[in-house]
C-alpha positions as CSV (number, residue, x, y, z in Angstrom):
1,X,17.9,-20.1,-2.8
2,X,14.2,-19.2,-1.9
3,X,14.4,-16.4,0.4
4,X,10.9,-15.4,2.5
5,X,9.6,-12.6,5.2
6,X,8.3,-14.7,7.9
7,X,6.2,-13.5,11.4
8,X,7.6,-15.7,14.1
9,X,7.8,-13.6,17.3
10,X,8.2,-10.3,14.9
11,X,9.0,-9.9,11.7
12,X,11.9,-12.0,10.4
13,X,14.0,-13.0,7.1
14,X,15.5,-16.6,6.1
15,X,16.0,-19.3,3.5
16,X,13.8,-22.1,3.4
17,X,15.3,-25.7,3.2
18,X,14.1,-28.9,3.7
19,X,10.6,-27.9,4.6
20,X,11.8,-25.2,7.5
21,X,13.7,-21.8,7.7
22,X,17.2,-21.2,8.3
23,X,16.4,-17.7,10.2
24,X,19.1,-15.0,8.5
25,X,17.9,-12.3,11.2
26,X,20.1,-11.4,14.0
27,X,23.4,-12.3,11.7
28,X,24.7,-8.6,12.0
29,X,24.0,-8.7,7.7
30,X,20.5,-7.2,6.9
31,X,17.4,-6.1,9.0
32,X,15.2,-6.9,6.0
33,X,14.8,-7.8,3.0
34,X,15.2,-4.9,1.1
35,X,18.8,-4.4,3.0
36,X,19.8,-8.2,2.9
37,X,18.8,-7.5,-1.2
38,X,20.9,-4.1,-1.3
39,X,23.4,-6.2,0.5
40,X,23.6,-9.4,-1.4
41,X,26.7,-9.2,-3.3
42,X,28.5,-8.7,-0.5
43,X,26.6,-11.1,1.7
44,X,25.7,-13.6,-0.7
45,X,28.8,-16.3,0.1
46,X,28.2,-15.9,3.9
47,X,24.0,-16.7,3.4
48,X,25.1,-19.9,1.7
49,X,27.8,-20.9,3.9
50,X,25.1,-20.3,6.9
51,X,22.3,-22.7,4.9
52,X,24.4,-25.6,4.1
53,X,26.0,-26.1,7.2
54,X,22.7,-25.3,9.8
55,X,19.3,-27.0,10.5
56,X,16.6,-25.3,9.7
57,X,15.4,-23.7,13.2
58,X,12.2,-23.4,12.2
59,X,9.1,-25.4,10.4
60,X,7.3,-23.5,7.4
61,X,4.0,-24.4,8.7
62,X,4.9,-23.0,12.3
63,X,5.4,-19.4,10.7
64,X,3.0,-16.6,8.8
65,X,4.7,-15.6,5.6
66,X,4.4,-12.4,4.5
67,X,5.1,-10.7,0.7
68,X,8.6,-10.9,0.8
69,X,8.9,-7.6,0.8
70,X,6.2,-6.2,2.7
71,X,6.7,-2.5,1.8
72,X,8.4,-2.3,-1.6
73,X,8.9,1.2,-2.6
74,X,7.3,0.5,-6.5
75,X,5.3,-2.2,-7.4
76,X,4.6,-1.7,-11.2
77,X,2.8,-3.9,-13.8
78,X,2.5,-4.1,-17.3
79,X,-1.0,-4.7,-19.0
80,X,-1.9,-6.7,-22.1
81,X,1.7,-8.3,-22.1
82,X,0.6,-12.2,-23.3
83,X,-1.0,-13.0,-26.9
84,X,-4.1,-14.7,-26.1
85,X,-5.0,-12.1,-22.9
86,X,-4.6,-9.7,-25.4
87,X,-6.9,-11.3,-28.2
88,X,-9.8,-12.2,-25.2
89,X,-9.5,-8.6,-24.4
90,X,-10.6,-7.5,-28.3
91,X,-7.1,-5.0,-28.1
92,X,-4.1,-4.5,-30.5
93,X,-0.9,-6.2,-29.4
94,X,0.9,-2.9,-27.8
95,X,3.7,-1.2,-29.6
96,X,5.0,0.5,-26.1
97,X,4.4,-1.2,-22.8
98,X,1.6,-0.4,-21.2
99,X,2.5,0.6,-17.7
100,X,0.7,1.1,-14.6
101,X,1.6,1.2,-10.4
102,X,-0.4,-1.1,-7.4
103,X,-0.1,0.8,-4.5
104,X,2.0,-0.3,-1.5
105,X,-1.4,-0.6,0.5
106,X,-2.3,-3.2,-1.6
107,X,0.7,-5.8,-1.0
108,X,0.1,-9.1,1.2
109,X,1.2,-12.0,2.0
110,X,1.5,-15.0,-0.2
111,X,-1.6,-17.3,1.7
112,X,-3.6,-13.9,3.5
113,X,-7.2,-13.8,2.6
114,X,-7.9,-11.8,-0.2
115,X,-10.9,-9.1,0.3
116,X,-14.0,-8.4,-2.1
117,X,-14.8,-4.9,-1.7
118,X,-18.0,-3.5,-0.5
119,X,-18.3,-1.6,-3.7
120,X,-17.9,-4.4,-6.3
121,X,-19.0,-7.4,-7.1
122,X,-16.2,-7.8,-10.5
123,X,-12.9,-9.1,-9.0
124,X,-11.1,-10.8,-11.1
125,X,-8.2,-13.0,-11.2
126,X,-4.4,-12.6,-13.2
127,X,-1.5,-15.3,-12.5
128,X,1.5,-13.0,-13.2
129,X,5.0,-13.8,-12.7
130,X,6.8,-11.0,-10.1
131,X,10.1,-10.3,-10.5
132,X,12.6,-8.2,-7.6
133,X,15.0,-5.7,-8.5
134,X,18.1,-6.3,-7.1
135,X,20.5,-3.5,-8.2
136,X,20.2,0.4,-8.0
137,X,20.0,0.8,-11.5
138,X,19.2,3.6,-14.5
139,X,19.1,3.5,-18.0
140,X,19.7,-0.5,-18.7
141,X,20.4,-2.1,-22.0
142,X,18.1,-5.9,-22.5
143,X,21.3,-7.5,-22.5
144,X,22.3,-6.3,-19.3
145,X,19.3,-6.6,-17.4
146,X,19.5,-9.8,-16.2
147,X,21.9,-8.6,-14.1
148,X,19.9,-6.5,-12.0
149,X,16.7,-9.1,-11.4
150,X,17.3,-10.4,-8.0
151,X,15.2,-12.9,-8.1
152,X,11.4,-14.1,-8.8
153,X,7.8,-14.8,-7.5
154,X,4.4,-15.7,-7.9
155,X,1.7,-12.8,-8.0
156,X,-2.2,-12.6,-8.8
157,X,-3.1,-9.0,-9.8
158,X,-6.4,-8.9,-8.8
159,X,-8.5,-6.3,-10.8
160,X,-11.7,-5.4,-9.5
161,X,-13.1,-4.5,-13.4
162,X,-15.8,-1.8,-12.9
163,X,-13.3,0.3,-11.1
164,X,-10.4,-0.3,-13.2
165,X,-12.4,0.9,-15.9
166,X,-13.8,4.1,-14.4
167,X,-11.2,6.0,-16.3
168,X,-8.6,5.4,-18.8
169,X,-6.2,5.0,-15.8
170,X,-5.9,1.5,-13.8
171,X,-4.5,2.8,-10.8
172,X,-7.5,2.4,-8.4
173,X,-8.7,-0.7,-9.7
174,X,-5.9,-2.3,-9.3
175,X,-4.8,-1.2,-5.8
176,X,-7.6,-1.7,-3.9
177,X,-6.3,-3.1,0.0
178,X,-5.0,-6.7,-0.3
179,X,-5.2,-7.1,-4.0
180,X,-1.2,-7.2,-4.8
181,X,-0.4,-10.9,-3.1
182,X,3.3,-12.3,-4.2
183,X,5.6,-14.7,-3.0
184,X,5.5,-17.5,-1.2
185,X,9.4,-16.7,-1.4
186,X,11.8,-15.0,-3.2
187,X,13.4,-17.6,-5.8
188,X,16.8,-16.3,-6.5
189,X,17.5,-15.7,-10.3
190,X,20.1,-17.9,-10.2
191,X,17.9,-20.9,-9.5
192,X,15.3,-19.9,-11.9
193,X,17.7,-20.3,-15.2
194,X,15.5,-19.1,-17.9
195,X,12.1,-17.3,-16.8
196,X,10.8,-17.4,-19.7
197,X,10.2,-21.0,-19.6
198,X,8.0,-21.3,-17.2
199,X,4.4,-22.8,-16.4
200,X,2.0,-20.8,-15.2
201,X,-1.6,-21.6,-13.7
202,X,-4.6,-19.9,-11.9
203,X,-6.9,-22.5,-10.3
204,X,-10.6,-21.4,-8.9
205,X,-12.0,-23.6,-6.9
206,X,-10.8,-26.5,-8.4
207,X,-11.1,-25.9,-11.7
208,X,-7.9,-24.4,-14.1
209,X,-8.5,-21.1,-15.4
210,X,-5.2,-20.0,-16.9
211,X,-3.0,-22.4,-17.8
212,X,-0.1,-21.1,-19.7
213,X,4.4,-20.5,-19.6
214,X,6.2,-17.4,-19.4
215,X,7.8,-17.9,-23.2
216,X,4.6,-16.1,-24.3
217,X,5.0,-13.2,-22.8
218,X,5.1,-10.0,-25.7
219,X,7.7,-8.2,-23.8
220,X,10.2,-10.1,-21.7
221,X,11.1,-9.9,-18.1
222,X,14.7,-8.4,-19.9
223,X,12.5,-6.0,-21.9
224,X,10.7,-4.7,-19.1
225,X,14.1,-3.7,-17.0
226,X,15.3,-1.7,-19.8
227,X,12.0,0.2,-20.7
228,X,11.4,0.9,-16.8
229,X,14.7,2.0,-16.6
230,X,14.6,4.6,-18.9
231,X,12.3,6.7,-17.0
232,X,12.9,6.2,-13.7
233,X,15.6,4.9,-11.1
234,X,14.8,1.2,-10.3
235,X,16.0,0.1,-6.3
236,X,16.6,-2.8,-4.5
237,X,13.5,-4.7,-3.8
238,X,10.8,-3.0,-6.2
239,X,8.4,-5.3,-7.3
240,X,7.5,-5.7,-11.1
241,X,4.2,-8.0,-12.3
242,X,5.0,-9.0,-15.8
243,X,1.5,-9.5,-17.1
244,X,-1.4,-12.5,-17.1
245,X,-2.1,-15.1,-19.7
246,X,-5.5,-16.0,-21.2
247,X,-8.3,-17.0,-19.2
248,X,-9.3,-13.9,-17.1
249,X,-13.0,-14.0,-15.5
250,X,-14.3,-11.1,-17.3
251,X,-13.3,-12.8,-20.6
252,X,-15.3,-15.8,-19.8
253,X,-18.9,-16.3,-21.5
254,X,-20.3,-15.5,-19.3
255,X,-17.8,-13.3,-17.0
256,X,-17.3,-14.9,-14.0
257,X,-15.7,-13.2,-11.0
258,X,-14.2,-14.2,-7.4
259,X,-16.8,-14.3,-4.3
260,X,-16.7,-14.4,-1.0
261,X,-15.9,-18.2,0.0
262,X,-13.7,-18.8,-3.5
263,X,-10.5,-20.2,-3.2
264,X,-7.8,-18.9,-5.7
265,X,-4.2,-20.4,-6.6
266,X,-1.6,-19.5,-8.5
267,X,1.2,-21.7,-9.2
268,X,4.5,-21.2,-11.4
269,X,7.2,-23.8,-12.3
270,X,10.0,-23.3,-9.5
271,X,8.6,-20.7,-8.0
272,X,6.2,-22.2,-5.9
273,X,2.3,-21.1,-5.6
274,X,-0.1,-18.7,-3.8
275,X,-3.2,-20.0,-2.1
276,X,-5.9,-17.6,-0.6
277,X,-9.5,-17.3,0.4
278,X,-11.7,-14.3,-0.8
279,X,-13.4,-13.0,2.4
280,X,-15.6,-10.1,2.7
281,X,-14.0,-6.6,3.0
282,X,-14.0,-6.3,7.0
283,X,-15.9,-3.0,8.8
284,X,-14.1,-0.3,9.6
């Protein structure tokens, strides 16, 4: 099932199918998606029932969608997590995970313009595949933690360089307004299968940049859920980008970085793509 947040006269929840939305809002079961997530186990028959019996009430192209959760309570992200963006970067393949948080400022929609900030000109591009946490869960064993992914999306974790790089600590340059797009829906987990055998591209204008699959990453979607877990109390709907492939702008000879007027996409195998323009950061 792919699941969205949609604006059609307010902020709603449904499924998509056949091109449209079956709208889940108003069905006495969730007022969001982090409560229809919390809720799923017990709802999860009822959704289905509801989306193969109705008509979609709704065309996708009559509706904004937003991140599918628009206010997550963590969206972390894992650095140097494939082999290749790890040998363009001139690092060590990690022997811990290397963690770090986007702020919830940052989060937007899966086809909103993307800003360039008035203080940098090095924006940069990283297809990463999102997955949702879909339990209230501590302390969970890799074999285990497919049980508490929800589901999974499409993300770009767009670094503006100079700032990241300020300090040892990514935090600001990676949570700069707008720069923490996923989506366009939440594909459940069981429609994925295997994550880790999945395509994933960023295109530029045209032209492929990262072209890679999800089997390369060093640590696993399953490995991530159990070291996360360790330190801290993973909820319904937190947000978790598993890392980029090869091919990042600053790694290019020479770097090259996103402008206003670029056009960047991501796509992933299943999970459906992200499409956005880069427009200048707006006044305030």
């Amino acid at each position: 099932m792919k699941l969205v947040t949609f604006r059609h006269e307010g902020v709603r929840i449904g499924a998509v199918k056949d091109g449209g939305i079956v709208d889940l809002s108003d069905r006495h079961m969730a007022r969001d998606m982090v409560g229809l997530i919390a809720a799923w186990h017990d709802v999860k028959d009822h959704v289905e029932r509801i989306v193969a019996h109705e008509t979609p009430h709704i065309a996708l192209k009559d509706v904004e969608l937003l991140a599918p959760v628009p206010r997550p309570q963590k969206v972390m992200a894992i650095g140097l997590n494939y082999a290749d963006h790890i040998a363009e970067s001139g690092a060590k393949t990690p022997e811990k995970q290397i963690w770090f948080a986007k702020m919830g400022h940052a989060v937007n929609g899966p086809y909103a313009p993307i800003q360039v900030p008035k203080v940098s000109t090095m924006i940069d591009w990283e297809a990463e595949m999102v997955f949702v946490i879909g339990k209230r869960c501590r302390h969970v064993p890799k074999e285990r933690a497919h049980e508490v992914i929800f589901g999974y999306c499409c993300g770009n974790d767009i670094s503006v360089r100079d700032w990241q790089f300020h300090t040892q600590q990514w935090l600001i340059g990676k949570s700069f307004d707008t720069h923490a797009p996923f989506g366009p829906w939440i594909t459940t987990a069981d429609e994925v299968g295997d994550p880790h055998a999945l395509g994933i591209r960023c295109i530029v204008n045209g032209q492929t940049k990262q072209n890679s699959n999800t089997k390369n990453l060093v640590f696993n979607c399953f490995d991530q859920v159990a070291y996360l877990s360790e330190a801290m109390t993973l909820e319904p709907g937190d947000i978790v980008f598993t890392g980029t492939p090869g091919g990042v702008g600053q790694s290019t000879k020479p770097p090259q970085f996103l402008k206003v007027g670029d056009k960047v996409r991501i796509e992933i195998d299943k999970l459906g793509h992200l499409e956005a323009d880069m427009v200048a950061e707006p006044s305030p």
